[in-house]
C-alpha positions as CSV (number, residue, x, y, z in Angstrom):
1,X,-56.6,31.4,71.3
2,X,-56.9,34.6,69.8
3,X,-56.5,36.5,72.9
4,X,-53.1,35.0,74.0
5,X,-51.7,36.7,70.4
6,X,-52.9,40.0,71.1
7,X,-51.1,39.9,74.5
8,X,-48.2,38.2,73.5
9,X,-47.6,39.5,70.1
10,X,-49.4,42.5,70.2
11,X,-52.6,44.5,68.4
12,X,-51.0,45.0,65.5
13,X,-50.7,41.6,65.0
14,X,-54.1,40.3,65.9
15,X,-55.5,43.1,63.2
16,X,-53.4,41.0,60.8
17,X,-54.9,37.1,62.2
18,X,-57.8,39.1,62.0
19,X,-57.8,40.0,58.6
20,X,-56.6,36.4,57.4
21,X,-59.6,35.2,59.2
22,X,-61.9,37.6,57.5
23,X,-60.0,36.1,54.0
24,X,-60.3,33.1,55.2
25,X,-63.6,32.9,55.6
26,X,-64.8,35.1,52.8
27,X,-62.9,32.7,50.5
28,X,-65.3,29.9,52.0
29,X,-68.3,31.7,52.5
30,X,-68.9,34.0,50.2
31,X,-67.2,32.6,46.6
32,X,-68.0,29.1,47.3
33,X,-71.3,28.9,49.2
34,X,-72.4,32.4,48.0
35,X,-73.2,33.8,51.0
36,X,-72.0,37.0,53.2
37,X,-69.0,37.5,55.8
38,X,-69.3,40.3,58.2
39,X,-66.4,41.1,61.4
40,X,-69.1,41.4,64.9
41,X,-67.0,42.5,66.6
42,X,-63.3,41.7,68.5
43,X,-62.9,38.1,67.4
44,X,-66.0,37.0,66.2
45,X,-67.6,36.9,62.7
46,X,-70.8,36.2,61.5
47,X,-71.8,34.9,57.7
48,X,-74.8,33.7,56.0
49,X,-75.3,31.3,53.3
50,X,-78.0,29.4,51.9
51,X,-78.5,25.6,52.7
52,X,-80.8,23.4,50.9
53,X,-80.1,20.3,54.5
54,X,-78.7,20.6,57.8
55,X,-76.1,18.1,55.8
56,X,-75.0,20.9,54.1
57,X,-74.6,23.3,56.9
58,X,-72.8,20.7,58.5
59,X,-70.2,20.5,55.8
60,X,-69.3,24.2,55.8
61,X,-69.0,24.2,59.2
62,X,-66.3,21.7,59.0
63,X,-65.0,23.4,56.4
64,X,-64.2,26.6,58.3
65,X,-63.3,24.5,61.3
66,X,-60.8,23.0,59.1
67,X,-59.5,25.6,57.5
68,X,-58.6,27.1,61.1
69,X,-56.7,24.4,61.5
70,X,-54.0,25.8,59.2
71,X,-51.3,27.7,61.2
72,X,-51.2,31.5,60.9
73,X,-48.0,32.9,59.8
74,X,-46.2,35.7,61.4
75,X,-42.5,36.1,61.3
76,X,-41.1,33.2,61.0
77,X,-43.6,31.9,63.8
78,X,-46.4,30.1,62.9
79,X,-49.8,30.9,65.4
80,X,-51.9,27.9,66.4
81,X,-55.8,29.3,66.3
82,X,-58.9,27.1,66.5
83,X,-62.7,28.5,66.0
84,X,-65.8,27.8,67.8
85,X,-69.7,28.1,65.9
86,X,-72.9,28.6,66.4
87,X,-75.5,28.0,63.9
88,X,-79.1,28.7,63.0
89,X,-81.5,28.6,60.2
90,X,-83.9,31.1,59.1
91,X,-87.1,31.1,59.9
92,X,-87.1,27.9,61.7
93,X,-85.0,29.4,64.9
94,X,-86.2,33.0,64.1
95,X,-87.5,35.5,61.8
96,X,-85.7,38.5,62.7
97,X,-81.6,39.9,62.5
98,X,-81.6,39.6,66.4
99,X,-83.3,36.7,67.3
100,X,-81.3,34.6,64.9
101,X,-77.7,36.1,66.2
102,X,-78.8,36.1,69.8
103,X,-79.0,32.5,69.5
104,X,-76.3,31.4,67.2
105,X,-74.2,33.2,70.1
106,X,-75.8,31.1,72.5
107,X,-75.0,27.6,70.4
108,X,-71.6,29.2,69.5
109,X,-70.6,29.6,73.8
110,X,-72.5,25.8,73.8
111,X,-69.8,24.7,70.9
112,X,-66.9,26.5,73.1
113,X,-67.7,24.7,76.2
114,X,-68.2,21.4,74.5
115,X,-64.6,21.9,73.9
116,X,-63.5,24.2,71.4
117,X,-62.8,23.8,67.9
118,X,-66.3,22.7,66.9
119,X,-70.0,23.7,66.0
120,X,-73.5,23.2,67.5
121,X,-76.9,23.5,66.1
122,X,-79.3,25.7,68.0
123,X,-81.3,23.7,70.6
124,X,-84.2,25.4,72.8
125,X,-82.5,23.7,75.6
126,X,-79.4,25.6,75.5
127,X,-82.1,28.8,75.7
128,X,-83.1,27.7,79.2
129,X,-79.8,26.4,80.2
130,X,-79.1,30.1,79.9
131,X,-81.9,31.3,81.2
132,X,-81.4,28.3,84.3
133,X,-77.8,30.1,85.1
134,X,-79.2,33.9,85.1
135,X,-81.4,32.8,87.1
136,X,-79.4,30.8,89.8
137,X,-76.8,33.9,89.7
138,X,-79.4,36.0,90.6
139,X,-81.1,33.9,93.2
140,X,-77.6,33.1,94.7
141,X,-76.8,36.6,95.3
142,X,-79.9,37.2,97.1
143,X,-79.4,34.0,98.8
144,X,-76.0,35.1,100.1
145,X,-77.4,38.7,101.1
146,X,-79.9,37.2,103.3
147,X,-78.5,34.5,105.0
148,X,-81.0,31.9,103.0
149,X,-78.2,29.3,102.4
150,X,-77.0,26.3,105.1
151,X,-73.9,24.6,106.2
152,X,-74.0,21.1,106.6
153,X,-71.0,19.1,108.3
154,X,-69.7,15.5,107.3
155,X,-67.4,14.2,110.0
156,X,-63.5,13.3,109.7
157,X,-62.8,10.1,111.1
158,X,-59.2,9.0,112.3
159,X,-58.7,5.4,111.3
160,X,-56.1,4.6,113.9
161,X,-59.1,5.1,116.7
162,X,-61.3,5.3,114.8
163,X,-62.5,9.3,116.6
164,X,-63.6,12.1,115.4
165,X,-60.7,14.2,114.3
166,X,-62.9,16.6,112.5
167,X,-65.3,18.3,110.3
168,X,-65.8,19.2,106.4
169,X,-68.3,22.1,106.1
170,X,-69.9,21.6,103.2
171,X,-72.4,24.5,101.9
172,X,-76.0,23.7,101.0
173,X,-79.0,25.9,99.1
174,X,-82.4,25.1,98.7
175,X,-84.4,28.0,96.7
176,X,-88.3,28.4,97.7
177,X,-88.8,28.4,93.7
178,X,-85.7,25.8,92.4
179,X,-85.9,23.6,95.3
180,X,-82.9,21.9,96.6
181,X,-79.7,23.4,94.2
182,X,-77.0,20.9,93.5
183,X,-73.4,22.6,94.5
184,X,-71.9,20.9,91.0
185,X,-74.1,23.3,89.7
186,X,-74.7,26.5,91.5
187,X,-70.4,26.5,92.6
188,X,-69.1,26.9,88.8
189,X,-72.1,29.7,88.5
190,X,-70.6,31.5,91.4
191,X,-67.2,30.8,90.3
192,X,-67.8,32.4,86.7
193,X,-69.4,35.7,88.6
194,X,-66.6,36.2,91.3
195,X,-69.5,35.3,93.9
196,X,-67.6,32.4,95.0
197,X,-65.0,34.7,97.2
198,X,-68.0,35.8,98.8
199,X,-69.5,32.2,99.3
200,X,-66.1,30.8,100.3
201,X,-65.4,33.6,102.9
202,X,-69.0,33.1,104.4
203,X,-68.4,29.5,104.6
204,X,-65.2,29.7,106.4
205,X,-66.4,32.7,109.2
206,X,-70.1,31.0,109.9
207,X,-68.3,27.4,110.4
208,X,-65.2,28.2,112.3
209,X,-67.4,30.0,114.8
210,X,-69.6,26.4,114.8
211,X,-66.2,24.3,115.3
212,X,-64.9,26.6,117.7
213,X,-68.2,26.1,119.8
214,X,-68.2,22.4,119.7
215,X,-63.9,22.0,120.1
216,X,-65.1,24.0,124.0
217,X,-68.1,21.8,124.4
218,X,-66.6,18.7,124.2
219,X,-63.1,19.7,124.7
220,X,-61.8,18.0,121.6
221,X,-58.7,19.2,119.0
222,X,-61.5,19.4,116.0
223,X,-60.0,20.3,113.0
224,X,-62.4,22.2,110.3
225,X,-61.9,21.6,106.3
226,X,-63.7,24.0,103.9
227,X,-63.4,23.8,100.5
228,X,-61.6,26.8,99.0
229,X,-62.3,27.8,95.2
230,X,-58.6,28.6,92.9
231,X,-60.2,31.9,91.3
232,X,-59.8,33.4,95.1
233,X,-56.3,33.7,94.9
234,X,-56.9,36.3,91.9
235,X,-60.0,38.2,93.6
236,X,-59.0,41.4,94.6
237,X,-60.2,41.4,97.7
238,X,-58.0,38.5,98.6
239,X,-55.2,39.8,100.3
240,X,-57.1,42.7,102.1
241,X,-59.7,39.9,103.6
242,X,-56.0,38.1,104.5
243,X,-54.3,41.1,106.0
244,X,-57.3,42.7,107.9
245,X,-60.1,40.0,108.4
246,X,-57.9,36.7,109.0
247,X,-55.6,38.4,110.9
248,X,-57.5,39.0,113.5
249,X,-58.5,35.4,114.0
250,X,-57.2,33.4,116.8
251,X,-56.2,29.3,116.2
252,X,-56.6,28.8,112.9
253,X,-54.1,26.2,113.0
254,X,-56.8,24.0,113.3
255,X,-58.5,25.2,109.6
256,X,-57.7,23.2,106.5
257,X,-58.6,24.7,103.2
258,X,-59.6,22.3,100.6
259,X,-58.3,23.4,97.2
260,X,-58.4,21.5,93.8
261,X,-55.8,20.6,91.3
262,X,-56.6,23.9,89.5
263,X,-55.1,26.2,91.5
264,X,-51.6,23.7,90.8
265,X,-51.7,23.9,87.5
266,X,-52.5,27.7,88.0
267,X,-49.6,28.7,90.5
268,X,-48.8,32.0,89.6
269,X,-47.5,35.1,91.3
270,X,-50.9,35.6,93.0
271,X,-51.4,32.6,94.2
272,X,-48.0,32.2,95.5
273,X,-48.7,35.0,97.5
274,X,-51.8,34.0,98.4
275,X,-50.9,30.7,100.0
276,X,-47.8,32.4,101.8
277,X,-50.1,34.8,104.0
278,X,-52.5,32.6,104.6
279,X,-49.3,30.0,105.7
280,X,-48.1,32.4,108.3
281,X,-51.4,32.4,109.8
282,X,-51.5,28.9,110.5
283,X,-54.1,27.5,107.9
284,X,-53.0,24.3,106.0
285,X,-53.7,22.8,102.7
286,X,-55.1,19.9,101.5
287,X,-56.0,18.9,97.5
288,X,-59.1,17.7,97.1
289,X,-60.4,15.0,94.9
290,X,-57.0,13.9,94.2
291,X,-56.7,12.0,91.0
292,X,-59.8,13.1,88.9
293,X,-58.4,15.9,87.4
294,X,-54.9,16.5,85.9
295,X,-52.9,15.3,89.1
296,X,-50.5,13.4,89.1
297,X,-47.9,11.7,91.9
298,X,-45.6,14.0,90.6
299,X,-47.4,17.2,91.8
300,X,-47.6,16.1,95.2
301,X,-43.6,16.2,95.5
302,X,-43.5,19.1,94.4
303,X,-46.3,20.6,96.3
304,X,-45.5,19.0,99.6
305,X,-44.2,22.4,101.3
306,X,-47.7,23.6,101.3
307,X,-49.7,20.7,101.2
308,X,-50.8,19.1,104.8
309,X,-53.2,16.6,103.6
310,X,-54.5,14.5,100.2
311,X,-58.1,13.8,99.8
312,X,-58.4,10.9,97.6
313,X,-61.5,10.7,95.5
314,X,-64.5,8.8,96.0
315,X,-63.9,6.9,92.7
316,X,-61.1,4.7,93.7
317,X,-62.3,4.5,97.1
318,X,-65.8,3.1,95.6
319,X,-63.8,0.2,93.7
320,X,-61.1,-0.6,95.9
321,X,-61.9,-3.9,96.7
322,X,-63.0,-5.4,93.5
323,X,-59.9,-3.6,91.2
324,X,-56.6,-4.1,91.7
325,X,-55.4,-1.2,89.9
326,X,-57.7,1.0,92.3
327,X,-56.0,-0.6,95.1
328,X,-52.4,0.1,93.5
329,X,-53.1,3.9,92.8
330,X,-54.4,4.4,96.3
331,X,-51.0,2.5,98.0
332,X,-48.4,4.3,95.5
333,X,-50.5,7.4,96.8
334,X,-50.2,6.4,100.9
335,X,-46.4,5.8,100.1
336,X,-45.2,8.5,98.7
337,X,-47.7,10.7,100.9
338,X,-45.9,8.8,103.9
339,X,-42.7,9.9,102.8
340,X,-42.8,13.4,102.4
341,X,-44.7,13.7,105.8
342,X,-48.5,14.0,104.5
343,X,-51.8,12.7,105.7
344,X,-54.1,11.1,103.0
345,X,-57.9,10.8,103.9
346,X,-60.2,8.4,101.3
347,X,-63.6,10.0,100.8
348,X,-67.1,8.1,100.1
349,X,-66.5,5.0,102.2
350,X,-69.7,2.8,102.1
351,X,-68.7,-0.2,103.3
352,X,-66.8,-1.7,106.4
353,X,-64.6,-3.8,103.5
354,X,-63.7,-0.5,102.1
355,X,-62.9,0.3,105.6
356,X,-60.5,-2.9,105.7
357,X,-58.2,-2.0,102.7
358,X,-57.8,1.5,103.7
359,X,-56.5,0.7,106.9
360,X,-54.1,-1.8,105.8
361,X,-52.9,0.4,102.9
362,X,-51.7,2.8,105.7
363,X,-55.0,5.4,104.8
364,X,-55.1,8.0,107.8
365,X,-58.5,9.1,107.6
366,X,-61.9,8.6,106.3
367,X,-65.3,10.1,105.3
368,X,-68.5,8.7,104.2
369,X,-71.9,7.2,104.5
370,X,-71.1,4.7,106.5
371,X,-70.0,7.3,109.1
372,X,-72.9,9.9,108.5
373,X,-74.1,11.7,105.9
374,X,-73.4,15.4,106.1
């Protein structure tokens, strides 16, 4: 949380967290475990001590953990800061100065996203979980450049007739040296690197030209959902690819962009923005996964303006019939849906049963195996 003090509070007073850090830990490093405290750099410190067991090592690291725990004073505010660390032990994760702090910095970044506010040992497999995303960042970009990745589509079926109503374009890699790439991983990759504007827009221009081939063919209203990343709507190429790229295109009333709970709990000035250009030009909304993350009935009220659809997550859909609390969720969702004039689709139906209960719960729409893969 450092960070959010120097921009809220100010340099001056991050030097000062800064240098009750550095007390901090000099008071539990160096005079009680007789070891050495040095500043790395911005917020992050590095100390030495010896340690007879990894017991030991264990219990300092609590130790500092803990004593971050205690609020910083300033003012008369008091400053909620946490810590995250790495550790490694000499010689058995290295021999030399910079082997031993490259990879305490990779266990400390494996502590932060493990959730903050705790420690991990060095493990080789955090190495080539490193090594794993450089690579997949690298291959991605290529990927993207040379037109190496697919689209595959899952069809949108209407439960009241049970037709097509439309597609999902869902985007598929398979590397010549990593094989077939799992989205779950390669999208937060992409996401972290800004490549996922690029993806997202690629996406959207390769399958509305497919859609827009098959609504002539067969002379069908096909709508076309494409999932739509949050960290977009902060690119900075978002609103000229709005303004001079989407602008241009004809119909896209029939596109739905799929967007996660994220970029709710994220609504700021950009993404307002964001969502009323791309409103004017016909494209709706839709949340996606709808219930896994921080959702909540609540957010659909207040979200209904933009919203023209809910996707509700595989998860309930997969134990509707056997849980009656599944069943409840997915009926207080339909209702309140109903009421403010929004469509619900169920994703991952399996099962004609499934089928059944979503129908008589009032579910619009439907996706899943039992329909066709994608």
């Amino acid at each position: 949380g450092f960070k959010e003090v120097n921009d809220s509070l100010g340099h001056s007073v991050g030097d000062r967290v800064l240098q009750a850090s550095a007390k901090r830990l000099k008071e539990l490093i160096a005079n009680n475990n007789n070891g050495y405290v040095a500043r790395f750099g911005g917020d992050e410190f590095i100390a030495t001590c010896s340690c007879n067991t990894k017991r030991e090592a264990e219990d300092i690291a609590e130790s500092i953990i803990h004593s971050f725990r205690e609020n910083f004073a300033h003012n008369n505010a008091q400053l909620q800061l946490g810590c995250s660390l790495g550790t490694v032990f000499f010689p058995d994760d290295g021999v030399t100065t910079e082997e031993l702090i490259r990879k305490a910095d990779t266990a400390m970044y494996h502590a932060k996203n493990s959730g903050r506010n705790t420690f991990a040992f060095f493990e080789p497999s955090m190495l080539q979980d490193v090594m794993l995303k450089n690579t997949i960042k690298n291959k991605l970009q290529n990927a993207l450049r040379d037109e190496k990745l697919e689209i595959y589509y899952q069809p949108l079926v209407n439960l009241r007739d049970m037709s097509i109503s439309g597609f999902e374009a869902l985007l598929r890699w398979e590397d010549e040296d990593l094989g077939e790439v799992r989205p779950d991983l390669f999208i937060p990759i992409a996401e972290q690197t800004g490549l996922i504007f690029h993806l997202d827009r690629w996406v959207l221009r390769t399958a509305s030209k497919q859609v827009k081939i098959w609504r002539d063919k067969f002379d069908r209203p096909f709508n076309l959902s494409v999932n739509f990343s949050p960290t977009n709507f902060h690119h900075r190429e978002m609103m000229p690819w709005i303004h001079n790229d989407l602008a241009q295109e004809s119909g896209l009333e029939w596109v739905e962009l799929e967007v996660t709970e994220r970029l709710v709990l994220n609504y700021d000035d950009n993404v307002i923005q964001g969502l009323e250009e791309l409103l004017k030009l016909g494209v709706s909304f839709s949340i996606d996964d709808f219930g896994t993350g921080y959702s909540s009935l609540g957010y659909i009220k207040k979200f209904s303006h933009i919203l023209s659809k809910i996707k509700i997550d595989r998860l309930f859909v997969h134990e509707i019939i056997n849980h009656s609390s599944d069943r409840a969720l997915v009926q207080s969702i339909v209702t309140l849906a109903k009421s403010l004039n929004i469509e619900v689709l169920a994703e991952g139906v399996e099962s004609r049963r499934q089928e059944d209960v979503l129908i008589q719960l009032g579910c619009d729409y439907a996706q899943g195996f039992i329909y066709e893969k994608p």
